[in-house]
C-alpha positions in Angstrom: 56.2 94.1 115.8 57.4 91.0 117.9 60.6 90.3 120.3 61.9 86.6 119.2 64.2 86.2 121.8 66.3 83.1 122.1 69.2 81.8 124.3 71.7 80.1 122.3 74.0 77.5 123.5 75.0 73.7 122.6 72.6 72.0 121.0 69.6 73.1 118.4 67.3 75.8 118.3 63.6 75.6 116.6 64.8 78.7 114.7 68.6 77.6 114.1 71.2 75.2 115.3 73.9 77.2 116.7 76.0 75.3 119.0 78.7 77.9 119.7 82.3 75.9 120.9 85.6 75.3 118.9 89.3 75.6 120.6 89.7 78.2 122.7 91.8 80.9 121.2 94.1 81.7 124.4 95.2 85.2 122.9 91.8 86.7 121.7 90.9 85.8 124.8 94.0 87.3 127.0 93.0 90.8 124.7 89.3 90.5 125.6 90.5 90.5 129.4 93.0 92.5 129.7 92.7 95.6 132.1 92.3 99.0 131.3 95.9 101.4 130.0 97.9 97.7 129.0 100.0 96.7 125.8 100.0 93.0 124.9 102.1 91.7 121.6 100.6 88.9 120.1 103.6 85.6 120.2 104.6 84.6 116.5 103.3 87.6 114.4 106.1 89.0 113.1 104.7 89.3 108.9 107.7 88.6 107.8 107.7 84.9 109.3 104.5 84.3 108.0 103.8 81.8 105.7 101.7 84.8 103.6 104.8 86.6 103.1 105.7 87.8 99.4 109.6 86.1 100.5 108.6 83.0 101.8 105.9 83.0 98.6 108.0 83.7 95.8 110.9 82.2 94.1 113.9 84.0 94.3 114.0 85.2 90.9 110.3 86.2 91.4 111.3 88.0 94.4 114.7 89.8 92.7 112.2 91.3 90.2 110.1 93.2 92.7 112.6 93.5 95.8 114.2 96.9 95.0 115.3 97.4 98.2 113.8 95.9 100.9 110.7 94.0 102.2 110.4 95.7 105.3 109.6 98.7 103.7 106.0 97.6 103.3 105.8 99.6 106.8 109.0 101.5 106.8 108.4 103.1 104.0 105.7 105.7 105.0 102.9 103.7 104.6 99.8 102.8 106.4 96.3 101.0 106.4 93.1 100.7 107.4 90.6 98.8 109.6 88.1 96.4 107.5 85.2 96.5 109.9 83.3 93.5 108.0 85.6 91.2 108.9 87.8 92.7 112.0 91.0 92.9 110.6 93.9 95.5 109.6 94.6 95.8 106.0 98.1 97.1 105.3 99.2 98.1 102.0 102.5 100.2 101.3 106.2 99.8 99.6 106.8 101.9 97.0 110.0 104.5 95.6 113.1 102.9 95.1 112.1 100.7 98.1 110.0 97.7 98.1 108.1 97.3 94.6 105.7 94.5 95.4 102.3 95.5 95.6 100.4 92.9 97.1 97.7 93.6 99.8 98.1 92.0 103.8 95.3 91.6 106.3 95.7 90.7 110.4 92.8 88.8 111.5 91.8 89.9 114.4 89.8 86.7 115.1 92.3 83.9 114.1 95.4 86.8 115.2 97.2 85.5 111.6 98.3 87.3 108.6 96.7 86.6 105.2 98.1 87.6 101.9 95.0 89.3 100.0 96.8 89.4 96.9 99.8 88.1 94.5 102.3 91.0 94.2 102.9 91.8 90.5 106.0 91.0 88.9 105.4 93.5 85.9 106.7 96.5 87.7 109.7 97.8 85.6 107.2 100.3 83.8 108.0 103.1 86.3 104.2 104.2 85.6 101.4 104.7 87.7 99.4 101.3 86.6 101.4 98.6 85.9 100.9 96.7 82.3 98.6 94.0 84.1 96.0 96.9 85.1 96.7 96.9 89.3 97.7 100.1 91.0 101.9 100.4 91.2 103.4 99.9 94.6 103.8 103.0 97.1 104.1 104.8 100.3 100.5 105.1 100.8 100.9 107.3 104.3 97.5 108.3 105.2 95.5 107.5 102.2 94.0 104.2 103.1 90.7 104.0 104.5 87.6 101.2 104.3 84.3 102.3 102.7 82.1 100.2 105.0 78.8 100.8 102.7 80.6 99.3 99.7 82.7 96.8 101.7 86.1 98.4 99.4 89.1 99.1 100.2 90.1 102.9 99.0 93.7 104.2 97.8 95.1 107.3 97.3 97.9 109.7 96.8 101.4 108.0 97.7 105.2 107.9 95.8 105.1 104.9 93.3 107.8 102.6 93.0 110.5 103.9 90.7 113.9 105.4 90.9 113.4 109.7 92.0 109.7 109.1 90.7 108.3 110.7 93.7 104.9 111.9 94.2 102.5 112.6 91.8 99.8 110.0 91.9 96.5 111.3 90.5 94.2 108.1 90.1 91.4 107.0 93.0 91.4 103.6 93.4 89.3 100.5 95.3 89.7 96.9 95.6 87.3 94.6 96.3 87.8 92.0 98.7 85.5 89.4 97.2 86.5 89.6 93.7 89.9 90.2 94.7 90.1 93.1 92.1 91.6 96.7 91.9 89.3 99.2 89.5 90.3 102.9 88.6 87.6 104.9 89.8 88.2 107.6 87.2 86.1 109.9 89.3 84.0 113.3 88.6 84.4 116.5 90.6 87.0 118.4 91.9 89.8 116.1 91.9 93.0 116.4 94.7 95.9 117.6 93.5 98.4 114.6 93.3 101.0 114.8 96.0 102.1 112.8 98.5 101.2 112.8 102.7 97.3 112.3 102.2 95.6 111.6 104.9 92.0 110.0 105.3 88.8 109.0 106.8 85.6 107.2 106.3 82.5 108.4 107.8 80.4 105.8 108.0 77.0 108.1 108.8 77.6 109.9 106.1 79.3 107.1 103.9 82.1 109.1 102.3 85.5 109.2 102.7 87.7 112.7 103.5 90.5 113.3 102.3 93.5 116.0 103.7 96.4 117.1 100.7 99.3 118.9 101.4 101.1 121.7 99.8 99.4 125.2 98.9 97.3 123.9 95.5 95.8 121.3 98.5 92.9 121.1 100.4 89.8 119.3 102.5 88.2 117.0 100.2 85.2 114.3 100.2 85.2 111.7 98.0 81.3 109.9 97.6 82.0 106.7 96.3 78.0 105.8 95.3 77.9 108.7 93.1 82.1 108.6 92.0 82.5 112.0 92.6 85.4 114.5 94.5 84.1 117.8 96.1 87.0 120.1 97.6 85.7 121.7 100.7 88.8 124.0 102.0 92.1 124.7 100.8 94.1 123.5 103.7 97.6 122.1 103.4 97.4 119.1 105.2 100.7 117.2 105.0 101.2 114.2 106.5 98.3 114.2 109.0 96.1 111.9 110.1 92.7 111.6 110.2 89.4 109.6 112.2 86.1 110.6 112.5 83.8 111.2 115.8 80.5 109.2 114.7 79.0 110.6 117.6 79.2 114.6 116.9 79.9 114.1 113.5 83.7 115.4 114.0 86.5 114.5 111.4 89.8 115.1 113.6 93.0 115.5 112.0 96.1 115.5 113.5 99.9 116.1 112.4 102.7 118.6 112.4 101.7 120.2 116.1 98.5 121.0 114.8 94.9 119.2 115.4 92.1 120.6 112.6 88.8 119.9 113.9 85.9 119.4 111.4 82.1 119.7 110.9 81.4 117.6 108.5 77.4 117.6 109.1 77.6 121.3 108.7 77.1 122.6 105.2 79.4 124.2 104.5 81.9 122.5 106.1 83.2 124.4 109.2 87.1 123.8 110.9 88.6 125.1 114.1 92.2 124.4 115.3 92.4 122.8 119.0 95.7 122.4 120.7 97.8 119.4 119.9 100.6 117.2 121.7 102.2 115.5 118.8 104.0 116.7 115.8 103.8 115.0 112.2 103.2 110.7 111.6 100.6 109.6 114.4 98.0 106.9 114.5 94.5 107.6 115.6 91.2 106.5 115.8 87.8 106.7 117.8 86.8 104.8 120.6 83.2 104.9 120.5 83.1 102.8 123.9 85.5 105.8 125.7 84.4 108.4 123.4 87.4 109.2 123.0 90.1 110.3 119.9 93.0 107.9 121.4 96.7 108.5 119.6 99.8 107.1 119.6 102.9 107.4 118.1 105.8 105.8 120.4 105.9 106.3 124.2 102.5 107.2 126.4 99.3 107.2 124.7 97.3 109.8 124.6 93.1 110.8 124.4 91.5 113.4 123.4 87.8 114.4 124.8 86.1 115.8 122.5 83.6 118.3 124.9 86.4 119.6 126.6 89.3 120.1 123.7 91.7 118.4 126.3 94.6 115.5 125.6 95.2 113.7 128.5 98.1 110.9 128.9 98.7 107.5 129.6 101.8 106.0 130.3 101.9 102.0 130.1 105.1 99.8 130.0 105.7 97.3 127.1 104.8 99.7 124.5 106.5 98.8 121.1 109.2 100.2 119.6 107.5 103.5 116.9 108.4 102.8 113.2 110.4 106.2 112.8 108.6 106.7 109.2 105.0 107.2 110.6 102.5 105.3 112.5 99.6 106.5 110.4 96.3 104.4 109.8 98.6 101.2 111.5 97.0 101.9 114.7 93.1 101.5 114.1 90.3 100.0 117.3 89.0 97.1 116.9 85.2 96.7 117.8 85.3 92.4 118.9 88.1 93.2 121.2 87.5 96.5 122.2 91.4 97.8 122.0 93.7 99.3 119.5 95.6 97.2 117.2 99.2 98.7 116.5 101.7 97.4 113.7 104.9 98.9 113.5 107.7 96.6 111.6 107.6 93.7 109.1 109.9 91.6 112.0 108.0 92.8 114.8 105.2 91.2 116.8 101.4 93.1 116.5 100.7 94.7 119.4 97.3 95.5 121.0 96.4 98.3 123.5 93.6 98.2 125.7 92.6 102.3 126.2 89.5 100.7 128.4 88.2 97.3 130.4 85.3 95.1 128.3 84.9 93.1 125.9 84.1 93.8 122.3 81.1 95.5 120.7 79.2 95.5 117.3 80.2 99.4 116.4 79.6 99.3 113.1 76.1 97.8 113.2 75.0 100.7 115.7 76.2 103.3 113.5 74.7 102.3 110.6 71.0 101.9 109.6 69.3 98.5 109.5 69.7 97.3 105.6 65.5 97.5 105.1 63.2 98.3 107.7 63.3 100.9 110.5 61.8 98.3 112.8 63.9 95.4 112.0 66.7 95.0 114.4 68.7 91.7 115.3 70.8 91.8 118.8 73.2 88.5 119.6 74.4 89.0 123.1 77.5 89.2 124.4 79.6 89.4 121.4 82.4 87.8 121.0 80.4 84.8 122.2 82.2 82.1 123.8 79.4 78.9 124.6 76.5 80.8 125.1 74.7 84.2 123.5 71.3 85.9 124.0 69.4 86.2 120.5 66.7 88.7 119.9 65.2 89.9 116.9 62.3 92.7 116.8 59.8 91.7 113.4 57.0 91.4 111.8 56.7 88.0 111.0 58.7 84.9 112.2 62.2 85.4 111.3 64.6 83.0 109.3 68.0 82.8 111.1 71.3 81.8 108.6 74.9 81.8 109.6 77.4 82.5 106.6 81.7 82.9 107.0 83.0 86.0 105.8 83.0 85.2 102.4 79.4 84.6 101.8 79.4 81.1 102.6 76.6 79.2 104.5 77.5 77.2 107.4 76.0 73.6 106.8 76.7 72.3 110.1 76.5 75.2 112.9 77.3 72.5 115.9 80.5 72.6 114.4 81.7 76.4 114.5 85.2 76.9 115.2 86.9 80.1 116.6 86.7 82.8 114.4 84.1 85.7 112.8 81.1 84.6 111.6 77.8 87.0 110.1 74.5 86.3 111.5 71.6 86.6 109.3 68.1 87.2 109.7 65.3 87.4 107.0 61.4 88.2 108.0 59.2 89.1 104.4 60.8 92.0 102.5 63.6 93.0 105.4 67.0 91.4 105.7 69.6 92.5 108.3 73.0 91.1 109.5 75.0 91.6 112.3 78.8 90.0 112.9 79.9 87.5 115.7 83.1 86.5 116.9 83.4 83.1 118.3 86.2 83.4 121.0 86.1 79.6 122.5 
């Protein structure tokens, strides 16, 4: 095997032309830098000025037919999301009961720190059934059931109370959108299926490339849902209402906390083994790993708090400028982000998104340490530091002299790499039968 290392900068490389400079994105940047324990709300992101927006989209009469209440309800209405780690950016998806009956997907770009509307809302919602006549999933609150099946690059739904009158809970399909297609698709899955109810909660593993699910109420339990083979396995019968849940990479831990309790779960043990630690919160928090910190970091208004994960203990961190809690749940709207190396929060339709830095540094490639190289034990590409501003480090360990390609996030090749602006970019490398990726952020 052989180290190709290369120092990229303006101008052309033998192996690739990567001259890394665009405007400076003065807020990425102010996120990248900011010091440890601090809030920062992004200027002008309140969704529901964006130009994405389902109001500022539709006609009125479009808008009368799926209003139903209110737009803000997207987030108010017990609803949550889910961090896509392919492209750095928090996909929010919710609505639903005599509320707001849109069902459109969002997505903040982490990169460009803008809203983008993923999808049209349907206007055939009057059917007051779980799929609406044009075949997508009907509005909800979707609580804790969001999650991102990195392996598959889908987005995965669950659970929830659909959008008509006193319907309630009750939702019994599994379903997944793809991003590039722009589709929805009923998984119709084997196994043990969750009892339909609302107050799931859920996380992806990305080691073990399923997703876990918690249900409430008695006829509940600890699922895992393996989306290669389309299958649910039930794996205890806890009631888990209204929890919410991340999972430890490290240990192999699937935390889950809500209603004063924390559940702590083994999911590399077979069977699955749980203890309960001691918890500060009660029901409707937001939490996620920091795999720089190590730690499970929570929040769901006031001081933040961590959770180490040798010792059991919470610990607390008070920071001014915190933003005001959505009194309906927090849930997966508080996710880390890997390129900036902080917690993105989003609380209310007319409020600005708010990041929280639980540590000082820049950003990191999580994902692509957690995950094994696509082909090739050997084959490893490293593009250093990342988010890259004018100049990176390049190396690549191979067998034969590597191909270098830059694409855009939707598969696209970059014909003229002198002229990358800011934003998120993959990097890939091809040597013989191995291919890897990884992704870049270009900050200025």
């Amino acid at each position: 095997m052989t180290h190709y290392p290369a120092r990229v900068s303006i101008g052309c490389l033998a192996i690739v032309c990567m001259a890394l400079f665009g405007i400076a994105s003065a807020d990425l940047q102010t996120i990248i830098d900011l010091p440890a324990n601090t809030w920062y709300a992004v200027p002008n992101t309140r969704l529901d000025a964006s130009p994405e927006a389902a109001p500022n989209y539709l006609s009125s009469s479009d808008f009368e037919k799926i209003r139903r209440g209110w737009f803000g309800a997207i987030m108010d209405g017990w609803s949550g999301g889910a961090y896509d780690t392919k492209r750095d950016r928090l996909v929010i998806w919710g609505g639903g009961d005599n509320d707001y009956w849109g069902n459109e997907i969002y997505a903040f770009d982490v990169a460009s720190l803008a809203w983008h509307r993923q999808t049209d809302p349907s206007l055939e919602v009057g059917n007051c059934q779980q799929v609406n006549p044009d075949g997508t999933p009907n509005g909800r609150h979707t609580y804790g059931g969001l999650a991102y099946i990195n392996h598959a690059d889908r987005f995965f739904a669950a659970g929830g109370a659909w959008n008509c009158t006193n319907r309630g809970c009750g939702i019994r399909y599994t379903w997944t959108f793809d991003f590039v297609s722009k589709q929805w698709n009923n998984q119709n899955p084997s196994g043990t299926l969750p009892a339909p109810y609302c107050g799931y909660s859920s996380a992806y593993d990305p080691v073990g490339k399923k997703v876990y699910l918690g249900v409430p109420n008695s006829d509940g339990g600890f699922y895992s849902y393996d989306y290669d083979a389309n299958r649910w396995t039930k794996l205890t019968n806890d009631d888990l209402y209204e929890y919410t849940m991340a999972v430890d990479t490290r240990r192999g831990l699937l935390v889950a906390v809500g209603q004063g309790s924390v559940y702590v779960y083994n999911i590399r043990a077979n069977p699955v083994t749980h203890e309960s630690w001691s918890s500060p919160f009660s029901g409707k928090v937001g939490m996620d790993y920091d795999p720089v910190a190590d730690r499970m970091v929570a929040w769901s208004g006031g001081a933040v708090y961590a959770l180490n994960l040798d010792t059991k203990t919470w610990t607390t961190h008070n920071a001014s400028g915190a933003p005001t809690p959505n009194s309906n749940g927090t849930y997966g709207r508080w996710r880390y982000s890997p390129i900036v190396n902080a917690f993105i929060s989003v609380n209310a339709v007319g409020q600005n998104v708010y990041f929280y830095k639980f540590t000082a540094g820049g950003g990191t490639d999580v994902q692509r340490n957690t995950l094994p190289a696509p082909s090739g034990r050997n084959f490893n590409l490293l593009v250093s530091p990342n988010p890259i501003s004018r100049t990176a480090f390049m190396s690549l360990k191979a067998a034969a002299g590597p191909a270098l390609r830059i694409h855009d996030l939707r598969g696209r090749p970059v014909a003229d790499a002198s002229r990358l602006s800011v934003g998120v970019y993959l990097v890939e490398s091809v040597s013989g039968k191995h291919r890897t990726t990884q992704k870049i952020a270009v900050i200025q």
